[in-house]
C-alpha positions in Angstrom: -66.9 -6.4 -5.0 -67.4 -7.6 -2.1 -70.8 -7.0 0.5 -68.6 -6.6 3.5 -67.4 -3.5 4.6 -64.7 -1.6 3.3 -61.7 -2.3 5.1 -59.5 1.0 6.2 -62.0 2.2 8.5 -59.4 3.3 11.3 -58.4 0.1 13.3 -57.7 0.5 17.4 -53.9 0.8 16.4 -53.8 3.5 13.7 -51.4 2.3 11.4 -52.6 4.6 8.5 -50.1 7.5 7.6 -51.2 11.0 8.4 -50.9 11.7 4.5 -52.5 8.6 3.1 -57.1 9.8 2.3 -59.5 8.7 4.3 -62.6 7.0 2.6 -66.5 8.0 3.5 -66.5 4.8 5.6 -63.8 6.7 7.6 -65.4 9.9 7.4 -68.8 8.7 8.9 -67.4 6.7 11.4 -65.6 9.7 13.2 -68.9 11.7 12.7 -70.5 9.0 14.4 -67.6 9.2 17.3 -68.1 12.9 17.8 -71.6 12.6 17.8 -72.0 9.7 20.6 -69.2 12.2 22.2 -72.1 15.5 22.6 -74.5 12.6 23.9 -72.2 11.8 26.5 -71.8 15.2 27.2 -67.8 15.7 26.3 -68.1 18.0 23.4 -71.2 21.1 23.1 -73.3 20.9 20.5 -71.3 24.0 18.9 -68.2 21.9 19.0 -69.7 18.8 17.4 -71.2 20.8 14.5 -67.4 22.4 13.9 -65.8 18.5 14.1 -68.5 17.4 12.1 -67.4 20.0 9.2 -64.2 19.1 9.7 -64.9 15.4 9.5 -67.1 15.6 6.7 -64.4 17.8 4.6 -61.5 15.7 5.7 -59.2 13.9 2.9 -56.6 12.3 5.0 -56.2 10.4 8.3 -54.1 13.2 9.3 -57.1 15.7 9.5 -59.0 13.3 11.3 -57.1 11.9 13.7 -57.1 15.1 16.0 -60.9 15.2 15.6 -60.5 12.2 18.0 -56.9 12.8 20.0 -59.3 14.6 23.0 -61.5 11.9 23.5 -61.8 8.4 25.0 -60.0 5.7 23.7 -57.1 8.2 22.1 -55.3 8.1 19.6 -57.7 6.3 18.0 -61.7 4.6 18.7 -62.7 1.0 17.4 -65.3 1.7 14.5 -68.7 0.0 14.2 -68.3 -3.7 13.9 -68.9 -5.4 10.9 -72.6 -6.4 10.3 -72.3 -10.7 9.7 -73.1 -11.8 6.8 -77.1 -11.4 5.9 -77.3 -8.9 9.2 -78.2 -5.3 7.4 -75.8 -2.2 7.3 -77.2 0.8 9.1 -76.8 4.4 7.9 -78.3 7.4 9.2 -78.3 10.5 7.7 -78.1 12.2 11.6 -77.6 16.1 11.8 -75.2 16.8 8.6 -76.2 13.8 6.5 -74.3 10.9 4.9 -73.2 10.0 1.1 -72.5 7.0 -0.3 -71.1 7.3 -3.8 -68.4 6.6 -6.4 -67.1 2.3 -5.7 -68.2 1.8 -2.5 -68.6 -1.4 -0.8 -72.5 -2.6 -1.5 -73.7 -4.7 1.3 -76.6 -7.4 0.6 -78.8 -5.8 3.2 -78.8 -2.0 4.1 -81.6 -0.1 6.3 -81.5 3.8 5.7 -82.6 6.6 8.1 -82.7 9.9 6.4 -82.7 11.9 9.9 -81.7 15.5 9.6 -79.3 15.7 7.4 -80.5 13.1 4.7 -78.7 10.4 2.8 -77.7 9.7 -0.9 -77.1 6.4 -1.8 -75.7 6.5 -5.6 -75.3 3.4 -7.6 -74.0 4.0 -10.7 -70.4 3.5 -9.9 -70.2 0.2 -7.7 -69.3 -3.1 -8.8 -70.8 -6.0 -7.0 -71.5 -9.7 -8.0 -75.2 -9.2 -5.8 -78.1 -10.3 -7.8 -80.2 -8.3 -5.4 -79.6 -5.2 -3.1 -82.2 -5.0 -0.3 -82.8 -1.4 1.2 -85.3 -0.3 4.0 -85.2 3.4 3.5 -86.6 5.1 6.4 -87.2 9.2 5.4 -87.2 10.8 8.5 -87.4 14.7 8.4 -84.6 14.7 5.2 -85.3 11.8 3.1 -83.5 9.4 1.5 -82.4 9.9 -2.2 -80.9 7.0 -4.1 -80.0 6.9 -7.8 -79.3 3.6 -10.1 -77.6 2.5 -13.1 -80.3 2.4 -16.2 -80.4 -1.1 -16.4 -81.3 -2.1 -12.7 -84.2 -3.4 -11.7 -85.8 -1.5 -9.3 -89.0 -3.1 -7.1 -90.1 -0.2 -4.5 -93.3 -2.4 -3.3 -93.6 -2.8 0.4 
């Protein structure tokens, strides 16, 4: 596995099928969309926290995409870049909280923030070649949960 990111986050262009699933890098980058959207005052904070539902819930590109179609940049938004290689991958847990499980892409570097909504970070299903995983976990208000195979190594000093 590799310690970029996933690819299939939604490029500028669209070209995923309505009917083809979305993954939880897809997922969090539309939450993070809508939520930069109530911050620039587009969407109410009622609004955001029904898009939010629906991003969260979503299983294809088709239930996302008119999350988005109302907004800047339609009919789609140019995700978060890439970190380079040895610059960390940020997650924040925000308002409704963000889940990283199943085979996910594991980065080398990854800095945490629980924020409001917490984040889970789970382990046991990824397959990397990464001797070591570094991960600033920062709890904010709802913490930061993360769960590893039995035989890692786990070093939280510092």
């Amino acid at each position: 596995m590799s310690p970029s990111p996933r690819p299939g986050r939604f490029p500028e262009e669209f070209p995923h099928e309505d009917g083809q699933r979305a993954s939880d890098a897809d997922r969090d980058a539309v939450a993070e969309r809508l939520r930069e959207a109530a911050a620039e005052g587009r969407i109410d904070f009622d609004e955001l926290d029904e898009r939010l539902g629906a991003a969260l819930g979503a299983r294809t590109y088709g239930e996302l995409r008119p999350l988005l179609a109302d907004l800047p940049g339609a009919p789609g938004f140019v995700p978060p870049p890439a970190a380079p290689p040895g610059e960390p991958v940020e997650l924040r847990g925000g308002m409704h909280g963000v889940r990283r499980s199943g085979d996910w892409a594991v980065p080398a570097r990854l800095v945490v923030r629980g924020g409001m909504g917490g984040v889970l970070l789970d382990f046991t299903r990824v397959r990397t070649s990464l001797a070591e995983i570094q991960v600033e976990v920062h709890g904010e208000m709802a913490g930061v949960r993360i769960v590893v195979p039995e035989s890692w190594g786990v070093d939280a000093g510092g």
